[in-house]
PyMOL CGO cylinders between C-alpha atoms (Angstrom):
from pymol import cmd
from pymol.cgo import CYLINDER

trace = [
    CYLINDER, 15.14, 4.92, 49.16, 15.17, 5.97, 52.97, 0.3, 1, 1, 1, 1, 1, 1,
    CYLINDER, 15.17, 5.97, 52.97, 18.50, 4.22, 53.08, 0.3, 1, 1, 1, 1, 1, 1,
    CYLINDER, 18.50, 4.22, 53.08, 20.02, 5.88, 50.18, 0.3, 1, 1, 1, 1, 1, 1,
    CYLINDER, 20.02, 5.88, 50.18, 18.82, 9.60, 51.44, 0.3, 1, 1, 1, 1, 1, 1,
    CYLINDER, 18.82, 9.60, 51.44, 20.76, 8.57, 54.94, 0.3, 1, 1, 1, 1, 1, 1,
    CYLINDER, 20.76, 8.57, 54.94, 23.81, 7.60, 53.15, 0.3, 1, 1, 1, 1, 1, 1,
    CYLINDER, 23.81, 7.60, 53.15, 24.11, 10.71, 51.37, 0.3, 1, 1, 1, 1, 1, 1,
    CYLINDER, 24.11, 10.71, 51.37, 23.31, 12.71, 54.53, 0.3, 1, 1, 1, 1, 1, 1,
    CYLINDER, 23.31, 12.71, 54.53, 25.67, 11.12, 55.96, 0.3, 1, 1, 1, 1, 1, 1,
    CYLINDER, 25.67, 11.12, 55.96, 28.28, 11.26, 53.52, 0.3, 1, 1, 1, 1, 1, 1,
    CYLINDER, 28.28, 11.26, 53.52, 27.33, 15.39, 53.50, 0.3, 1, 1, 1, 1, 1, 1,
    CYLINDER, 27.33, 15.39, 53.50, 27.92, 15.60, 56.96, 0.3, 1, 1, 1, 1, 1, 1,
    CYLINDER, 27.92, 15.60, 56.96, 31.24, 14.03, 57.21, 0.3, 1, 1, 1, 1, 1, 1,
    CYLINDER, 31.24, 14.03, 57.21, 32.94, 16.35, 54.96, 0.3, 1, 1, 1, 1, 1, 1,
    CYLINDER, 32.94, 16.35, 54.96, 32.05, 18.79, 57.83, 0.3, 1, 1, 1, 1, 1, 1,
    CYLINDER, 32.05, 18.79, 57.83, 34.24, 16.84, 59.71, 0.3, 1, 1, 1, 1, 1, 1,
    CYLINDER, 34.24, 16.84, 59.71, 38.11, 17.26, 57.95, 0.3, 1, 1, 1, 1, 1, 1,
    CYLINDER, 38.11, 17.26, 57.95, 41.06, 19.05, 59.13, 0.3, 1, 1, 1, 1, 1, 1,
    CYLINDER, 41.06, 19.05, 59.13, 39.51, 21.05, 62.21, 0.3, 1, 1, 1, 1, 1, 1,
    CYLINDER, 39.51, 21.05, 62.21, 38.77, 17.69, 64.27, 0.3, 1, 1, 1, 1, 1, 1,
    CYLINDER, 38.77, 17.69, 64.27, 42.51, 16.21, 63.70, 0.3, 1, 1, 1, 1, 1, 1,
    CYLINDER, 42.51, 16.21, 63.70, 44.77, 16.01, 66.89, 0.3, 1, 1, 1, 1, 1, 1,
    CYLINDER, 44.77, 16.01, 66.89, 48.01, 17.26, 65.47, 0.3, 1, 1, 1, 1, 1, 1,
    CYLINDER, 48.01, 17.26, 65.47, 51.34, 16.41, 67.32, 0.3, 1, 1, 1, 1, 1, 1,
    CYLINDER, 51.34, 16.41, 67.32, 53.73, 18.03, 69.21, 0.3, 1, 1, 1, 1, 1, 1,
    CYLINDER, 53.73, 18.03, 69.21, 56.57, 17.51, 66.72, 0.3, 1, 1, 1, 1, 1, 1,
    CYLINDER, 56.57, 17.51, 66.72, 53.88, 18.47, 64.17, 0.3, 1, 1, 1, 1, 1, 1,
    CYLINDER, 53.88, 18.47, 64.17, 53.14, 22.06, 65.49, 0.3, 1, 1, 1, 1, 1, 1,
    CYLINDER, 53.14, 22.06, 65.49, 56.49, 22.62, 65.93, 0.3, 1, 1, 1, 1, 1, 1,
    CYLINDER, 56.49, 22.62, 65.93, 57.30, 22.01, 62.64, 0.3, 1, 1, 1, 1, 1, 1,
    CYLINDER, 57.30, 22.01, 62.64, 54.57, 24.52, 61.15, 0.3, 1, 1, 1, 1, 1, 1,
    CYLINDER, 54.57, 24.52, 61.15, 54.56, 27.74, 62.70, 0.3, 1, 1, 1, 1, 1, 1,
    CYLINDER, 54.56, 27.74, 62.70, 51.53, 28.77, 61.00, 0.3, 1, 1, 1, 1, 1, 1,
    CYLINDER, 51.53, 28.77, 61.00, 49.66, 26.02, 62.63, 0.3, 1, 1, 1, 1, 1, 1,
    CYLINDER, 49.66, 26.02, 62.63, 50.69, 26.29, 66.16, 0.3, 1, 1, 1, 1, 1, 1,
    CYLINDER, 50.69, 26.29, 66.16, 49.77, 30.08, 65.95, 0.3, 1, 1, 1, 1, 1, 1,
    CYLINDER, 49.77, 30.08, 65.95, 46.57, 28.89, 64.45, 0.3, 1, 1, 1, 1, 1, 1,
    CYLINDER, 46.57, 28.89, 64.45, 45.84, 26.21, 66.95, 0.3, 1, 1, 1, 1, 1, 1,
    CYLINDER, 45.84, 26.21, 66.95, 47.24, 28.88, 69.92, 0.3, 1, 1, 1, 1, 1, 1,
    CYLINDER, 47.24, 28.88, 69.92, 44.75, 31.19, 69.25, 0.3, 1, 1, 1, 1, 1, 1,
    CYLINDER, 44.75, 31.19, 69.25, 41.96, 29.45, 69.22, 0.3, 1, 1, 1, 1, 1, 1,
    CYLINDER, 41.96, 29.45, 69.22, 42.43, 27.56, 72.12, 0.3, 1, 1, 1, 1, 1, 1,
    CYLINDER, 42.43, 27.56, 72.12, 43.07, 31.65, 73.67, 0.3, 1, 1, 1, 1, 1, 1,
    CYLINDER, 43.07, 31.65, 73.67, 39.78, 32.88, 72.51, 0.3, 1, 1, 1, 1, 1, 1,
    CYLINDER, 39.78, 32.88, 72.51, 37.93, 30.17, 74.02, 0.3, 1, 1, 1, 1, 1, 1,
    CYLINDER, 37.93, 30.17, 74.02, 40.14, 28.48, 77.16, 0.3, 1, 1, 1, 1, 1, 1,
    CYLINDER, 40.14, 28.48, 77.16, 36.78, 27.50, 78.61, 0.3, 1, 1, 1, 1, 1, 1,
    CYLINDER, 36.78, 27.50, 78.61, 35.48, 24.80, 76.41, 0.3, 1, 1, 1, 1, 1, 1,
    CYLINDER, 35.48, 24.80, 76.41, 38.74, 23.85, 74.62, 0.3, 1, 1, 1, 1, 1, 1,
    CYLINDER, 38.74, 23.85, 74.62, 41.89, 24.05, 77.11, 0.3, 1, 1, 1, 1, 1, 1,
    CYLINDER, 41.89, 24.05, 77.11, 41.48, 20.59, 78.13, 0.3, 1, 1, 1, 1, 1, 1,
    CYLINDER, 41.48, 20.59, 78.13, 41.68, 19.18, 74.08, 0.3, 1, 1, 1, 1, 1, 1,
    CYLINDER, 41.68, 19.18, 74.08, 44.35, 17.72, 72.43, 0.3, 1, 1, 1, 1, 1, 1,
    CYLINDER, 44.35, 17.72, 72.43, 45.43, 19.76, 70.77, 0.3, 1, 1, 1, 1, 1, 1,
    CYLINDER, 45.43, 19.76, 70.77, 45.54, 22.92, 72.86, 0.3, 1, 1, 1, 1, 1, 1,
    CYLINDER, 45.54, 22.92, 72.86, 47.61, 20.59, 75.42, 0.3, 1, 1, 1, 1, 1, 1,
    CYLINDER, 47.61, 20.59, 75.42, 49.55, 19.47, 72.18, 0.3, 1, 1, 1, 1, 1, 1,
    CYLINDER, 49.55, 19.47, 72.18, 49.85, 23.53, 71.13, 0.3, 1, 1, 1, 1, 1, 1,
    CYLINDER, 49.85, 23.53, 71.13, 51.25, 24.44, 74.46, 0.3, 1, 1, 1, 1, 1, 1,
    CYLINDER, 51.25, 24.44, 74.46, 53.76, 21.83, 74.79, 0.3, 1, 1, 1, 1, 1, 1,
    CYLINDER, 53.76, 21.83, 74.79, 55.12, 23.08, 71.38, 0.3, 1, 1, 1, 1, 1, 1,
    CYLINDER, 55.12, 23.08, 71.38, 55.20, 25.91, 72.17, 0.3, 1, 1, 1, 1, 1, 1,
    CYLINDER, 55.20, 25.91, 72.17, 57.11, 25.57, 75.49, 0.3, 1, 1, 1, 1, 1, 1,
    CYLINDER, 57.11, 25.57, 75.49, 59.42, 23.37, 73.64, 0.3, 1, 1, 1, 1, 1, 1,
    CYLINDER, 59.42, 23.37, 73.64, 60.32, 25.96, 70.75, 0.3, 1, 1, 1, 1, 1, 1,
    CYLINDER, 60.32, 25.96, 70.75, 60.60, 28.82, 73.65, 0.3, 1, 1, 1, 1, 1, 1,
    CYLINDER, 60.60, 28.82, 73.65, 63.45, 25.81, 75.45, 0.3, 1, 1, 1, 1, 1, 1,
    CYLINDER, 63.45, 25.81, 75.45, 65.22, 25.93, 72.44, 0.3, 1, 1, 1, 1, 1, 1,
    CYLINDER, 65.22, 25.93, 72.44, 65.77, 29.39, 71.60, 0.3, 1, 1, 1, 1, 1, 1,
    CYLINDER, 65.77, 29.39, 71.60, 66.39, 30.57, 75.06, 0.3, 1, 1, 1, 1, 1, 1,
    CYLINDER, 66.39, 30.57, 75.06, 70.45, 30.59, 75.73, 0.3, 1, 1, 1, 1, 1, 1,
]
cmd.load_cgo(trace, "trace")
């Protein structure tokens, strides 16, 4: 019974877990605007603890990328 109680626990707690803790790509942030401003302002209102993720690194290459391409 313990082991059935921990497997739905567990099971709870992973749906916790979705779209928030996947790394999105480069090409994929450029693609959706609506994401990389999403992304880009959360890694802005808290540099501190999440500058140095994945996806902040992966937000700010898009978006250095997109500015490359529009400027003449």
């Amino acid at each position: 019974m313990k082991h059935l109680l921990l497997g739905f626990a567990a099971l709870a707690l992973s749906g916790c877990f979705g779209e928030e803790d996947k790394i999105h790509t480069v090409d994929e942030l450029m693609a959706d605007q609506a994401l990389l401003a999403k992304v880009t302002s959360e890694c802005r209102n808290n540099p501190g603890a999440l500058r140095q993720t994945p996806n902040c690194q992966n937000a700010e290459a898009a978006h250095w990328k997109l500015w490359l391409r529009t400027t003449p």
